[in-house]
N, C-alpha and C positions, 0 to 999 in steps of 0.2 A: 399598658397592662392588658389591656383589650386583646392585641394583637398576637402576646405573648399565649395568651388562652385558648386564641383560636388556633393559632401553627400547634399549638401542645393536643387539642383536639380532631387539628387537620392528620397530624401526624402517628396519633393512635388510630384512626380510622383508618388510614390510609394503611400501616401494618398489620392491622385488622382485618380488612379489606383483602389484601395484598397475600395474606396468608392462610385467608380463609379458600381465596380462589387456586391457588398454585399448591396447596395441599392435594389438589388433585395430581398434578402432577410431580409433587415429591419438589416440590423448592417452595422457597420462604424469601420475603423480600419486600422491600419498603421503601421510601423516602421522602425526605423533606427539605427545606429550608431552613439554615440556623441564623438564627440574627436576623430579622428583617432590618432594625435600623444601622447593622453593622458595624456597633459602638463596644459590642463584649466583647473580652478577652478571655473568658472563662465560659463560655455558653459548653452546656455542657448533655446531653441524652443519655436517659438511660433504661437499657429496657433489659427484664426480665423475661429469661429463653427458659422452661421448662422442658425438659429432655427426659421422653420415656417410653416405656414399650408400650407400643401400638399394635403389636401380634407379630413386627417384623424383629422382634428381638429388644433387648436391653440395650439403652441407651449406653454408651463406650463413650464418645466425645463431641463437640461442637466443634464445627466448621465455619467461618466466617470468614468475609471478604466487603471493600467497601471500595466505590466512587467516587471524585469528585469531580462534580458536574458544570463547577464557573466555569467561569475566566480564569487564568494564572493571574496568583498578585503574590509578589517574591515575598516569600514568608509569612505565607499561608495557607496553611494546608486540613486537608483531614484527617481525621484518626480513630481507629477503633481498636478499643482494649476489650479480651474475656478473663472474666476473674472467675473463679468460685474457688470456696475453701483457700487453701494456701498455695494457686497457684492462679498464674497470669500470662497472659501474653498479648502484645500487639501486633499492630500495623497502619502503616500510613500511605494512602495515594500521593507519590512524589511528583506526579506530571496531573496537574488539573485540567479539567476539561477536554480530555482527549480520550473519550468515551469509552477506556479500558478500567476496569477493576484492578485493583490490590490484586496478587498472589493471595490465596487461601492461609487461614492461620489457624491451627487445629490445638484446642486445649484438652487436653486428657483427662475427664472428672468426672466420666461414669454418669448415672443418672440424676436427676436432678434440679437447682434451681443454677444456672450461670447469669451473671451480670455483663451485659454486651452495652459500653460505654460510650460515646460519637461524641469527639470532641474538634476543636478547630484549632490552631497553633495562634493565631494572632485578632486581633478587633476585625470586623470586616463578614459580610455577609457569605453565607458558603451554601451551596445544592449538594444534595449527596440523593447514594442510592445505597443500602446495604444488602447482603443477601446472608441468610443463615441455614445450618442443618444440622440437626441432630442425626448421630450415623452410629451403628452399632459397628463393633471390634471389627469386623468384615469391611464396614464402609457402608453399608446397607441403610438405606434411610430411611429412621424412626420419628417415635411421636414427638412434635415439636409446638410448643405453644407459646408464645406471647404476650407481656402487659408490659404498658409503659408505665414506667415508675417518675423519670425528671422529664421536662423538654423546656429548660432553658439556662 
């Protein structure tokens, strides 16, 4: 329980952190370890992306993209979903540990609260890194904030 407390702690500070510093330069980004004892099947992150105008315009949609940073173990992978309102989309890094990101996955929901979800496919400890952006209709990158809601 300890442990689960402090990765939930490491992992808000670290997005915290992470998004405090690179708002300078217009990106967002984070990561952590899911599972340290890599017994879940269900481990599951969730964090709340607030999208809004920041003077460079009205938030239009979220951008997101995600790592995984093991080892390959066949049939297990990461995953990140955007929800808001009634609509959704994924994506999954299919090759682990080969230090490329996912392809971008862009949800269309306007300004706002989006739920941006990190899950893992099978039991078994995972790294990830994720990266996010709120972008007005142009693609132009707006106000973007952060809280972690789950981390386990």
């Amino acid at each position: 329980m300890r442990q689960a407390i402090v990765k939930k702690t490491l992992f808000g500070l670290s997005l915290l952190v992470a998004s405090g510093y690179s708002s300078l330069i217009n990106a967002h980004g984070g990561g952590a370890t899911m599972d340290l004892a890599g017994l879940s099947r269900t481990f599951t992150g969730v964090v709340l992306v607030s999208c809004f105008d920041d003077g460079n315009g009205p938030a239009e949609h979220l951008v997101a993209r995600i790592r995984d940073n093991s080892p390959p173990v066949p049939g297990l992978l990461v995953n990140l979903q955007l929800f808001k309102g009634n609509k959704a989309i994924n994506i999954t890094d299919t090759v682990s540990g080969d230090a490329d990101y996912s392809p971008f996955v862009t949800l269309h929901g306007g300004p706002g609260v989006y739920f941006m979800i990190i899950n893992k496919t099978n039991a078994g400890e995972r790294s990830f890194d994720a990266e996010w952006h709120c972008q007005t209709v142009d693609g132009i990158h707006t106000g973007t904030d952060i809280s972690v809601s789950q981390f386990n």
